[in-house]
C-alpha positions as CSV (number, residue, x, y, z in Angstrom):
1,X,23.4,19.9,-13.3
2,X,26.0,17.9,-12.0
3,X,25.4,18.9,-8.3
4,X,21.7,17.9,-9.2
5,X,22.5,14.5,-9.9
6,X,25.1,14.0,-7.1
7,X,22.2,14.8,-4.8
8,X,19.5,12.9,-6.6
9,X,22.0,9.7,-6.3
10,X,23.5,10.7,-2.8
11,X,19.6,10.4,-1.3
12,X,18.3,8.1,1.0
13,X,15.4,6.6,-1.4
14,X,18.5,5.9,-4.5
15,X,20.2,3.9,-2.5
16,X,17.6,2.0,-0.4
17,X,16.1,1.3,-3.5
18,X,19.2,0.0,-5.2
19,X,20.1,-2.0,-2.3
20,X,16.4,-3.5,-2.4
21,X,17.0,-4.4,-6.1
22,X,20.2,-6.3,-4.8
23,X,18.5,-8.4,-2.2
24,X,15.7,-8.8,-4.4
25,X,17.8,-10.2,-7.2
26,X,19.7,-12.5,-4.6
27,X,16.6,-13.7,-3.0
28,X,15.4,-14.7,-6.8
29,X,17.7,-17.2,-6.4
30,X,16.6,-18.8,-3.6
31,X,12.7,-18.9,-4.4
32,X,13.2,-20.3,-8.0
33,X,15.4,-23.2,-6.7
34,X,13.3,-23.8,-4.0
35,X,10.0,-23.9,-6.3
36,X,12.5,-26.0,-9.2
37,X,14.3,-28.2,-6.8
38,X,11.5,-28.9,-4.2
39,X,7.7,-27.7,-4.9
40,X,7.8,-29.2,-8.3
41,X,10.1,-32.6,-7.7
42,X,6.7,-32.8,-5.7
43,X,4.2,-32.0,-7.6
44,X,5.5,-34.2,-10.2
45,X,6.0,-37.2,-8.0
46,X,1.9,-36.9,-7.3
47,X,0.8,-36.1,-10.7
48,X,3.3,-37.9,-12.9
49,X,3.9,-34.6,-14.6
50,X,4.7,-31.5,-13.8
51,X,5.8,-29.9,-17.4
52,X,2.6,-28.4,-19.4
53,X,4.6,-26.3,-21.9
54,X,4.7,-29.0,-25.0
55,X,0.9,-28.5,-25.3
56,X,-0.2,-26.8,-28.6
57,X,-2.5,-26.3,-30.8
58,X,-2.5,-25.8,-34.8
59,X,-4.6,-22.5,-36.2
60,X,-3.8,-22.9,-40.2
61,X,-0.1,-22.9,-40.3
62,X,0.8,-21.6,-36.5
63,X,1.0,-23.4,-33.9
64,X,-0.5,-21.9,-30.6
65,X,1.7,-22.6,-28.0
66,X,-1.0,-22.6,-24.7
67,X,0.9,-24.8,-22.8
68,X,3.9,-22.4,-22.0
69,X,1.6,-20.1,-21.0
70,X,0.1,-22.5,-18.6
71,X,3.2,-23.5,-17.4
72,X,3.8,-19.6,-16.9
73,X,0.9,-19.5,-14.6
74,X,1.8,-22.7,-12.7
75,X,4.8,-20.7,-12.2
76,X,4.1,-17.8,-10.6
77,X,1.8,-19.7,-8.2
78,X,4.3,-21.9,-6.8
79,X,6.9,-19.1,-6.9
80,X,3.8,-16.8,-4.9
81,X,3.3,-19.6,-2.6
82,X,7.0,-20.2,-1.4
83,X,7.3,-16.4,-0.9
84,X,4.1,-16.3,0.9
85,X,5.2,-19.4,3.3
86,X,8.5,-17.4,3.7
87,X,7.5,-13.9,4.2
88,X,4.9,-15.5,6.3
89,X,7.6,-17.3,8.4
90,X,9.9,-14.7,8.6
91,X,7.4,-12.7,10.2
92,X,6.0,-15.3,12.8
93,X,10.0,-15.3,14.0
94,X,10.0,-11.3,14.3
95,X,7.1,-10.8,15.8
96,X,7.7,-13.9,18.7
97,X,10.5,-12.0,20.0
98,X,9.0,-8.7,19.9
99,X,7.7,-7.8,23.5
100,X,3.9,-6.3,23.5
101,X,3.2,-3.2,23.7
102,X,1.8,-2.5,27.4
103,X,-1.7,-0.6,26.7
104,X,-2.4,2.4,29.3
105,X,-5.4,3.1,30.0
106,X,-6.7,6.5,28.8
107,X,-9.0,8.2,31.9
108,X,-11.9,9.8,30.5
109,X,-12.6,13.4,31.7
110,X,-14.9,13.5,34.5
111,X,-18.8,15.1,34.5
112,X,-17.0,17.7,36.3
113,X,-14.3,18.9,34.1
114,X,-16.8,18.3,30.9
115,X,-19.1,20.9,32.5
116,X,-16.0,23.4,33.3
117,X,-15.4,23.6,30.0
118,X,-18.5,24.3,28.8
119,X,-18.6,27.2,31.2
120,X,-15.5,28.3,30.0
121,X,-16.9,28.0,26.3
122,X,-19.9,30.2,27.6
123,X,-18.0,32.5,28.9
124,X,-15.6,33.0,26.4
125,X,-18.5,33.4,24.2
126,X,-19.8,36.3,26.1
127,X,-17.0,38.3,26.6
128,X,-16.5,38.3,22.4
């Protein structure tokens, strides 16, 4: 059982995916301080407000706390669009230097070489 698992962590796919987990939990970082720091220092300089979550609203005794969720969804927006502009970047760099593929032309088979095959098919067909 023990050689089992050594091989099951040893693989490829383990440690790619633990290594994507990493980067993932680095780059984290980076999107919520730039959607904190940047996208919504902006959004609150044209709206006046950029913090939703206080809104609620009383059902008997509980309160209903919509505004967190709101301020959830406003959230994962921003945080969407700043990894969309930088996935979105990050590719327009890659593929700029990436040299095009040069397309060759494929020849077609001639009239010629359509009807040898044919006859060969024929024949073939014949002979069985």
């Amino acid at each position: 059982m023990f050689k089992e698992f050594k091989a099951f962590i040893a693989r490829g796919n383990v440690i790619e995916l633990a290594v994507g987990l990493a980067m993932g939990t680095a780059f984290n970082a980076i999107v919520r301080s730039l959607v904190d720091n940047i996208l919504m220092p902006l959004i609150t300089s044209m709206t006046g407000k950029a913090d939703v979550s206080y809104l609620t609203f009383t059902i008997g005794n509980t309160p209903i706390k919509y505004g967190l969720f709101l301020q959830s969804i406003i959230s994962f927006f921003l945080i969407a669009i700043a990894l969309f502009l930088i996935v979105k970047t990050i590719n327009t760099l890659t593929t700029k230097n990436k040299p095009e593929p040069e397309e060759t032309p494929v020849e077609a088979p001639t009239v010629e070489e359509y009807l040898a095959e044919i006859r060969d098919l024929l024949a073939e067909k014949d002979v069985k």
